[in-house]
Structures are given as structure tokens and as C-alpha cells.
C-alpha positions as MATLAB code, in Angstrom:
seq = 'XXXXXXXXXXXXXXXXXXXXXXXXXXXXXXXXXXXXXXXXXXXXXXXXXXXXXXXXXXXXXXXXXXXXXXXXXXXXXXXXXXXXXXXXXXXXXXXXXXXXXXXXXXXXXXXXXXXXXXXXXXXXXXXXXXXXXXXXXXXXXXXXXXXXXXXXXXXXXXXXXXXXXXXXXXXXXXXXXXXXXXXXXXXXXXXXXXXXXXXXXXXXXXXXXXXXXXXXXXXXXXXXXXXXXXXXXXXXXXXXXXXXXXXXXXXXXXXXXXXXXXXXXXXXXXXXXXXXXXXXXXXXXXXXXXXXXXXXXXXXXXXXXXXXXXXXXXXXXXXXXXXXXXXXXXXXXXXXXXXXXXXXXXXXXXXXXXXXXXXXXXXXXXXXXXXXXXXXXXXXXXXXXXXXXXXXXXXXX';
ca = [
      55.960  -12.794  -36.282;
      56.606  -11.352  -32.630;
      60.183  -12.661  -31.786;
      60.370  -13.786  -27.811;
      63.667  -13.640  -27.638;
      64.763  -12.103  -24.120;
      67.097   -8.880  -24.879;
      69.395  -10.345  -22.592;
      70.868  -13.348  -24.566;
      73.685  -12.732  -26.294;
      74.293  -12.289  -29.638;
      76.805  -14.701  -30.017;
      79.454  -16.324  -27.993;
      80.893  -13.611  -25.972;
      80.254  -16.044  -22.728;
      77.630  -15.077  -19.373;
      79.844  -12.038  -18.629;
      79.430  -10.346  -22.004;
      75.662  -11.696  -22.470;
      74.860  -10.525  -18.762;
      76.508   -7.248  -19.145;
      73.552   -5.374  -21.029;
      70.713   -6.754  -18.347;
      72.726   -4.612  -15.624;
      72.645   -1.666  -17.712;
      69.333   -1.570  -18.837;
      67.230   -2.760  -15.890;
      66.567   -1.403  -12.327;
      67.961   -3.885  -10.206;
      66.926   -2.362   -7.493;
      63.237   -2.830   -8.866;
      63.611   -6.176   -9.360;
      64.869   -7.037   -6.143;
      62.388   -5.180   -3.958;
      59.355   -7.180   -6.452;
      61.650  -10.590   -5.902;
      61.791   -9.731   -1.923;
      58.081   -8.793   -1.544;
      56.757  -12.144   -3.521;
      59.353  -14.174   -1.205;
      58.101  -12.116    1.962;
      54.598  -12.831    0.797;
      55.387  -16.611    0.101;
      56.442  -16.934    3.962;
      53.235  -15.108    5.275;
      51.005  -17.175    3.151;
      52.526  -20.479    4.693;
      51.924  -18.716    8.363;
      48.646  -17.250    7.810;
      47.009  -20.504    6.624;
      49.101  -23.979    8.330;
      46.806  -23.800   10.734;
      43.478  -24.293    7.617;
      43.078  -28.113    7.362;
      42.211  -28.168   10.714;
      38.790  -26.479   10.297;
      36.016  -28.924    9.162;
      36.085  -26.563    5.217;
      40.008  -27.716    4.785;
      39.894  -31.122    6.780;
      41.354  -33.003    3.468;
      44.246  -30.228    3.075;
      47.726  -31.020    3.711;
      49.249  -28.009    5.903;
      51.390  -27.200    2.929;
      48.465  -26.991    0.834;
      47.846  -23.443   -0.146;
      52.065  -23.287    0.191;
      52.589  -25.173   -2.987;
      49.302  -23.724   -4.879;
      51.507  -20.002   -3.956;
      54.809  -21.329   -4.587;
      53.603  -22.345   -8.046;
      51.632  -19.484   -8.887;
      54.942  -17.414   -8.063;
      56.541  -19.931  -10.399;
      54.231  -19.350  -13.361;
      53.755  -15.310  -13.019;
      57.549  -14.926  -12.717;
      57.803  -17.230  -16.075;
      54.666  -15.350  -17.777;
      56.514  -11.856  -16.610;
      59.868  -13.301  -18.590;
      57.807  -13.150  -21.819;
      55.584  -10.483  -21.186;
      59.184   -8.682  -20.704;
      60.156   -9.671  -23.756;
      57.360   -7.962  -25.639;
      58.111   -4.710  -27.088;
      55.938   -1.755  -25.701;
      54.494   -0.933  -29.546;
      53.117   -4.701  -29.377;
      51.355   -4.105  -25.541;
      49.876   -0.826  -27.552;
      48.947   -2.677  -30.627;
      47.132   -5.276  -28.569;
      44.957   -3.473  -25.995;
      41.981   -2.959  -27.806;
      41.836   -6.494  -28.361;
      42.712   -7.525  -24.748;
      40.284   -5.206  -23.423;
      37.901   -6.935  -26.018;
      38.852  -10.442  -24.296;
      38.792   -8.691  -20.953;
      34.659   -8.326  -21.706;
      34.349  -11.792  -22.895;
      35.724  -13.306  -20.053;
      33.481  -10.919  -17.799;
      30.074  -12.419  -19.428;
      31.140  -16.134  -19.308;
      32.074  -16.116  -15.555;
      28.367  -15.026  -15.458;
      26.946  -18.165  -17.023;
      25.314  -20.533  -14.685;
      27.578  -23.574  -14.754;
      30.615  -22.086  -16.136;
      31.458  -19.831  -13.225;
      32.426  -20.760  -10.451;
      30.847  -19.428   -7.379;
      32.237  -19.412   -4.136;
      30.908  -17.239   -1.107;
      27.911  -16.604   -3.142;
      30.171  -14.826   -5.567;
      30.731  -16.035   -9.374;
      33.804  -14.957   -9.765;
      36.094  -17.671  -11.205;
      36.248  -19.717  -14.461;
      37.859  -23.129  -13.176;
      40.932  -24.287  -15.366;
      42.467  -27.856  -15.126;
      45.165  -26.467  -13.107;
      43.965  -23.399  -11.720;
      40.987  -21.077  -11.574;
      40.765  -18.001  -13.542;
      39.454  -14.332  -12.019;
      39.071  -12.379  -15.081;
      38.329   -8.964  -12.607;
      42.145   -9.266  -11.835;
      42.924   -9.777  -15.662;
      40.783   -6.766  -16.446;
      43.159   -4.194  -14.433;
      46.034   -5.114  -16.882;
      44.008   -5.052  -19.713;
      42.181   -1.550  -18.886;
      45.801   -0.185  -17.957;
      46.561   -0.634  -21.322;
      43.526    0.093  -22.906;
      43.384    3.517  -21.026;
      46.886    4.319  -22.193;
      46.320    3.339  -25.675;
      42.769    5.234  -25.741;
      44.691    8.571  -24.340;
      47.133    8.343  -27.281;
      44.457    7.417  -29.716;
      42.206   10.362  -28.740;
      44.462   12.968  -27.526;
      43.376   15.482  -30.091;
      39.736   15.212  -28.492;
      40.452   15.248  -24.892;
      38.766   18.279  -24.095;
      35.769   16.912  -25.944;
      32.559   15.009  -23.696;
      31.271   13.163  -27.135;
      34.775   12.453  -28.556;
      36.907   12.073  -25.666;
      35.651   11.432  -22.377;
      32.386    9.185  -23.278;
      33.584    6.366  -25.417;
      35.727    5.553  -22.502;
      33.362    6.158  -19.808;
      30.881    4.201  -21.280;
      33.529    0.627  -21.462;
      34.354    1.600  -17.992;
      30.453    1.425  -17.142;
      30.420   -1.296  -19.328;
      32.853   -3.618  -16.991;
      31.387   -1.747  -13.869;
      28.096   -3.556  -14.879;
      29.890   -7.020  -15.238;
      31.911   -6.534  -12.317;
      28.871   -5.477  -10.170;
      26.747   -8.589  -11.312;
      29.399  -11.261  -10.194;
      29.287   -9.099   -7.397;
      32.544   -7.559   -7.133;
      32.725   -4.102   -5.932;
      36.261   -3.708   -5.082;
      38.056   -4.658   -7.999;
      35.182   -2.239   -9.783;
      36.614    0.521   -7.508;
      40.036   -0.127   -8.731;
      39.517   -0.397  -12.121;
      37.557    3.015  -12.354;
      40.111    4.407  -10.524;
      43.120    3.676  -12.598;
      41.185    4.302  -15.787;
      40.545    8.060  -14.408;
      43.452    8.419  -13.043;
      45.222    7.138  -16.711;
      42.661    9.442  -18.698;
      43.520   12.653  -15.793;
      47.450   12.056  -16.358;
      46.776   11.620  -20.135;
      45.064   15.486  -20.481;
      41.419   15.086  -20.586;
      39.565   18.183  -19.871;
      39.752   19.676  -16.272;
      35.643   20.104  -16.064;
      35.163   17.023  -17.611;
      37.483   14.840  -14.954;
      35.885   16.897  -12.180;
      32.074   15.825  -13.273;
      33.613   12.081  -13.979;
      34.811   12.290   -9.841;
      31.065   13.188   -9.158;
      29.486   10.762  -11.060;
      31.473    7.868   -9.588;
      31.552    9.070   -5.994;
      27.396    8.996   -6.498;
      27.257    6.415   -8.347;
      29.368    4.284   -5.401;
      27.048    6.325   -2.873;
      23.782    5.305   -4.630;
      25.083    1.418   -4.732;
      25.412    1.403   -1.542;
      22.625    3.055   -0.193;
      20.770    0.727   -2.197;
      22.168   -2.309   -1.181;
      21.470   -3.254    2.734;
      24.399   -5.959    3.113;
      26.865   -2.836    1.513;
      25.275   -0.651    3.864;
      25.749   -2.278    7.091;
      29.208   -3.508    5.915;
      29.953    0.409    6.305;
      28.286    0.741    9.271;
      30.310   -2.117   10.917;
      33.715   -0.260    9.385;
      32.697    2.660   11.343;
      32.351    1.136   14.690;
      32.978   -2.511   14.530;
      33.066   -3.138   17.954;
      29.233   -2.446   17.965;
      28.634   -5.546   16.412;
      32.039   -8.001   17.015;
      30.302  -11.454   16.449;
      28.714   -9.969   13.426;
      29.241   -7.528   10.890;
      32.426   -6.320   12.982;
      33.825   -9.747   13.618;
      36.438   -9.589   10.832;
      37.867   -6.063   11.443;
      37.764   -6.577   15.663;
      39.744   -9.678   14.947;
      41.956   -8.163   12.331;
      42.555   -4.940   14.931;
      43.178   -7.315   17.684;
      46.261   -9.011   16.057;
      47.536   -5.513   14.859;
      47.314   -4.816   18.964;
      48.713   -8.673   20.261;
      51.838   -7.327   17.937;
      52.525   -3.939   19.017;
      56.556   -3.102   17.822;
      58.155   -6.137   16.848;
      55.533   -9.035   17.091;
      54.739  -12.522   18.761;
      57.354  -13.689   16.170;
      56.835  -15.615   12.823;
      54.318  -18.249   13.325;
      53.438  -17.227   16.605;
      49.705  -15.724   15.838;
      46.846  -17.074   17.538;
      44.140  -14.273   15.091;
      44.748  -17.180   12.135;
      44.181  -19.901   14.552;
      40.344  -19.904   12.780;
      39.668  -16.282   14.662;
      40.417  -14.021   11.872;
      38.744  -15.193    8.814;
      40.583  -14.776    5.203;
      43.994  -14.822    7.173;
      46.437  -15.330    4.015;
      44.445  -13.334    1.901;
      42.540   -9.997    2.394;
      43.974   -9.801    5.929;
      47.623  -10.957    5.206;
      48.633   -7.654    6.665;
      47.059   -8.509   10.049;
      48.953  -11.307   10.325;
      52.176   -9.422    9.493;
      50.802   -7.149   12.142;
      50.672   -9.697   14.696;
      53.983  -11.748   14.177;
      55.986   -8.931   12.761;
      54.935   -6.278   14.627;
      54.985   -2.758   13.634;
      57.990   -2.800   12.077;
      57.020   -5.943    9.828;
      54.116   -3.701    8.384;
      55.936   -0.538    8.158;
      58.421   -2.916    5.793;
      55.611   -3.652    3.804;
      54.234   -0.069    3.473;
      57.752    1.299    2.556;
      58.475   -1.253   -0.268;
      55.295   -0.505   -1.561;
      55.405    3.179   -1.393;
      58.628    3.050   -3.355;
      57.775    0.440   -6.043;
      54.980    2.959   -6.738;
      56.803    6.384   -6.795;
      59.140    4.100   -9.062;
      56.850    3.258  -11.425;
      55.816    6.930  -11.377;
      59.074    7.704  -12.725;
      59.932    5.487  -14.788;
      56.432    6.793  -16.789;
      57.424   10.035  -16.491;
      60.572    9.463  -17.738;
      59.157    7.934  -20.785;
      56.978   10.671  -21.557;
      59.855   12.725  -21.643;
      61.018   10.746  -24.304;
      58.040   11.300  -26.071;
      56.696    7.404  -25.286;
      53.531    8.327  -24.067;
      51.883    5.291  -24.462;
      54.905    3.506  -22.399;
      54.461    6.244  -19.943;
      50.924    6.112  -19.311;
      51.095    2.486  -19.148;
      54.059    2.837  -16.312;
      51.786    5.584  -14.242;
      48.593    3.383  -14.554;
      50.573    0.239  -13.235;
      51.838    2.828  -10.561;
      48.486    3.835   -9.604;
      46.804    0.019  -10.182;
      49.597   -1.418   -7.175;
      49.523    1.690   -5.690;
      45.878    2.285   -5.011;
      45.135   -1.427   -4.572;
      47.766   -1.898   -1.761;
      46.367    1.173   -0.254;
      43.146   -0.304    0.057;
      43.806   -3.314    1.330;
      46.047   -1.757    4.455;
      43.194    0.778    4.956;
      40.918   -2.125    5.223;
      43.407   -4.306    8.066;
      44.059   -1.087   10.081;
      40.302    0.280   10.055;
      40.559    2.955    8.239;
      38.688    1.759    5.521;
      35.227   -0.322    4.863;
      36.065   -3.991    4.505;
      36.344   -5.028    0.604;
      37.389   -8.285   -0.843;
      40.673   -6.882   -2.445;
      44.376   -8.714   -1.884;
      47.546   -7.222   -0.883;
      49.398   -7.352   -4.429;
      52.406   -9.545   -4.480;
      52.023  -10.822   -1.723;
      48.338  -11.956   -0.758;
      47.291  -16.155   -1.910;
      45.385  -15.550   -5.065;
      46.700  -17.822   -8.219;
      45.418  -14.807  -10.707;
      46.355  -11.964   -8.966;
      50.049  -12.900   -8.270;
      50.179  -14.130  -12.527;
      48.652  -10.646  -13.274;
      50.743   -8.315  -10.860;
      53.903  -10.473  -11.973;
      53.051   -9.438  -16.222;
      52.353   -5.997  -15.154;
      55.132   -5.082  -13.391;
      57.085   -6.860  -16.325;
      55.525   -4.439  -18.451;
      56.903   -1.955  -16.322;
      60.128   -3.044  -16.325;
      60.248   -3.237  -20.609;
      58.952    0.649  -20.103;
      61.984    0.916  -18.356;
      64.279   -1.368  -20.217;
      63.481    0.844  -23.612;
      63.609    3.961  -21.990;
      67.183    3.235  -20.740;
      68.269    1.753  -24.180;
      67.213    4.643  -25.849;
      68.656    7.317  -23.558;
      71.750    5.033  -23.899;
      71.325    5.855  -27.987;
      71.232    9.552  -27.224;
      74.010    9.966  -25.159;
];
């Protein structure tokens, strides 16, 4: 039976110093803190972005504090769920992921069914839970991180092989692509094929093969939205949304106005008219522009840096591991790298312009009860990685 019992506790009664001692030594702090800081950071931004909500007819029965307390508890609960995920030993994340992935797909097909999902902006997204609702899109990125990792090991002797290597996983990728795009949710579809070729590129697989994957999904994204009108004039509005600012435009004039009302430092916190019922989706997908506006330049370029280094962190600390010959851990470590990484990178692109508009949060930091649960386990997987990695080099030495 798996033991949760947190490496940190002591083994008997040496006191807090003694029992504390090997937590210093065999975690980043430094990691921790900058997660700790950007969940806080994200905490206050939430409460900002949307105190202003119950007085639109949608939120008239809302308490200011409202979506305050639903993020203050979903911090809560992902920072508890990350304790025991933490606790889990790599070899058990490995031995699981098949089976994950397997409820991963399950969960896909009954948010589909009329009257269990819940569907809100026309999108059925959401299986609805006494206490809070359920996005099984987010769950799938964990669960493909560590089904791509696991795969890679599994089939590393047939990596340069289409039949053996490349198509069995390409074809559950297409497989949650399909689920994904019947919901309809495009942008977590674009993350999750990303990481998975990014895990299966870092893991070996055949040069030719990766290049004629890259094709195949930038067509395949090209043919979806060609064939889909609302997709296509969503990019058409991206590329000059000013043409159209009470339309297809309106979010990303609104969201470029408060990055423009906050130039260097910002109208200061709480100060930003944009989420005054302007600048729809204020304390989620455009979190950033609110930053932008009260913060200022140098509120976003906070952001941008703690993100850039939680991701070349994560990088590595999976490099590191593959060093040790822990490939699996490793893999796992670069695809959380690449999962934050990428995501975050989208969602900026998207607030600044630079990208088309996509229904993705700002990880960590964003309102989203799933999405702060499953960042909080994944980056507690990444800290085990770590954790092991230092305990063994520890052994060596």
C-alpha cells in the first residue's frame, strides 16, 4: 500500500529543527517561494479584477468577495492536493499514467452528455461537483504529461518507428483532440498537442517523423479554422481589432487599452476602470490586462520574469534527472516546463495582441477552481522530481 507519509517528518523525536533540516536540503526553496508568491500575487489580482462583478445584472446576487473566497479556497485545496501528490514517489506517477490518461478519456465523454455537463457560454465544459465544478481539459494536461513521459520510456526502442512509435501516441492525442474539439475547446487542445510533441521530441522520436507530426498539426489547426467562420473571424479581429471594436475586436481593444491607461508603473492596485464591466473575462483570460493597467509595466514584466524562470527551472531540474538516468522523472519535469511554459505564453500573447484570442488562463494565477488544483499537483510533481534527484545525488556524493 502507497505510504503518504511526507519525507519531511521526522523519524523520531529529534524536535522541528532536526525534522525540518532534510526539507531545506532536498527542496528548491527558491522554487517554492516564487510558486507561493505568484498564487498570492494572483489571489490579489483576482479580488481587483472582479469586486466590481455583482454589480452587473449576471452577478447581482454575488457578494464582492465572491469569486475571492471561491480562489482563496481553491488555493487552499491545490496547495493541500500538491502536499500529497508530493508525497508520491515518481515510480508511482509512472506506474499510474496509463490509467490516468485512461480516466482522463472518461471524463472527456461524460462532460459531453446532455445533462451531465455543464455548459456555460455555449461551451460544455464542466462536470458540476457539490463543491466545485470539474474541467477535465485542465486535468488532461497532467495526465498526458505523464502519459507522454511514460509512453517515451515504454517505447524508446521504437522511436524511430511511424507504426511502433510515433502512431499509437498520435492517434490518443487525436483521440482527446476530438473530445476536446466537441466541447468546443480549442485552446487547451493546442496545449495539450503541444506538450505531448514537445515530450515525444525531447524523448528521441525520429527527426522526419516529428517534422511531418509539426505539419500535420499546423494543417490540421489551419483546416479547423478555415472551416469554422466564428474561428475565422476571431483571427481576423486578432489581426486588426480596431476594425471591428464593438464586435469581434471589443475584447482585445479593451484589453490593449488598459495595457496603455498603465504605461510604467500603473493607475495603482484597484484603480482600473477596463474591469469596471469594459473588459470582459477581467480575472480570468485577461488577468494580465488588469496587471497591465494597475501595475503598469513593471507589474507585467514581474509576471513574465517569474514565469520565465519557473520554466527554465523546471527545464533543469528534468535535465538533471536524465542525467541521473530518471528519464521518466525527467521527461515528466520538461513536459511540466513546457505545459506552464507554453500556456503562460499564450495567454500574455493573447492580452498584448500578439496572439488570436483563446479561452486559456494565466496558470497560477488566473480564477479557475481546476486549473489552480491541477497547476498546484503538477508543479508538486515537479518538485518530488527534484526532491529525488537531490536525495540521490546526496547518496552519491
Amino acid at each position: 500500500m502507497l505510504s503518504l507519509r511526507l519525507p519531511w517528518r521526522a523519524a523520531g523525536r529529534g524536535g522541528t529543527r532536526a525534522s525540518s533540516a532534510p526539507v531545506v536540503r532536498n527542496i528548491d526553496v527558491a522554487l517554492v517561494w516564487t510558486i507561493a508568491l505568484l498564487l498570492l500575487f494572483g489571489l490579489v489580482m483576482v479580488y481587483s479584477a472582479s469586486i466590481a462583478l455583482p454589480d452587473s445584472p449576471r452577478f447581482a446576487n454575488y457578494k464582492p468577495t465572491h469569486f475571492l473566497v471561491r480562489h482563496a479556497f481553491s488555493i487552499a485545496l491545490g496547495v493541500s492536493l500538491g502536499l500529497v501528490a508530493f508525497a508520491v514517489p515518481v515510480r508511482v506517477w509512472q506506474t499510474w499514467a496509463p490509467l490516468l490518461f485512461l480516466v482522463g478519456l472518461v471524463l472527456l465523454v461524460l462532460v459531453l452528455i446532455p445533462g451531465v455537463g455543464k455548459v456555460v457560454y455555449g461551451a460544455r465544459r464542466w462536470l458540476s461537483l457539490a463543491v466545485i465544478n470539474v474541467q477535465p481539459s485542465e486535468l488532461m494536461k497532467l495526465f498526458v504529461v505523464l502519459y507522454a513521459a511514460d509512453y517515451t520510456v515504454r517505447k524508446q526502442d521504437y522511436m524511430q518507428q511511424f507504426s511502433k512509435g510515433f502512431l499509437p501516441m498520435g492517434t490518443a492525442v487525436a483521440a482527446v483532440g476530438l473530445l476536446l474539439l466537441l466541447e468546443p475547446d480549442l485552446g487547451a487542445f493546442v496545449v495539450i498537442a503541444a506538450v505531448a510533441m514537445g515530450v515525444l521530441f525531447l524523448g528521441g522520436v525520429n527527426g522526419k517523423l516529428f517534422a511531418g507530426l509539426v505539419v500535420t498539426a499546423l494543417s490540421t489547426f489551419a483546416l479547423l479554422i478555415m472551416l469554422s467562420p466564428w474561428r475565422r473571424e476571431r483571427i481576423f479581429a486578432y489581426l486588426d481589432p480596431f476594425a471591428d471594436p464593438l464586435g469581434k475586436g471589443y475584447q482585445l481593444t479593451h484589453s490593449l487599452i488598459a495595457f496603455g491607461r498603465g504605461e510604467l508603473f500603473g493607475v495603482g492596485l484597484g484603480g482600473s476602470i477596463e474591469k469596471l464591466h469594459y473588459l470582459p473575462e477581467a480575472h480570468t483570460d485577461f488577468l494580465l490586462a488588469v496587471i497591465g493597467e494597475e501595475l503598469g509595466l513593471v507589474g507585467v514584466m514581474v509576471v513574465i520574469v517569474a514565469f520565465y524562470w519557473i520554466t527554465r527551472r523546471a527545464f533543469e531540474i528534468g535535465r538533471q534527472a536524465i542525467a541521473l538516468d530518471r528519464v521518466f522523472a525527467g521527461l515528466t519535469a520538461k513536459g511540466v516546463a513546457l505545459w506552464i511554459g507554453f500556456q503562460a505564453f499564450i495567454n500574455m500573447g493573447v492580452n498584448v495582441g500578439l496572439l488570436p484570442t483563446k479561452g486559456l488562463t494565466l496558470p497560477l494565477m488566473s480564477y479557475g477552481g481546476t486549473g489552480i488544483l491541477v497547476n498546484c499537483v503538477a508543479l508538486a510533481v515537479l518538485l518530488r522530481v527534484d526532491y529525488e534527484n537531490r536525495k540521490l545525488m546526496r547518496g552519491l556524493a
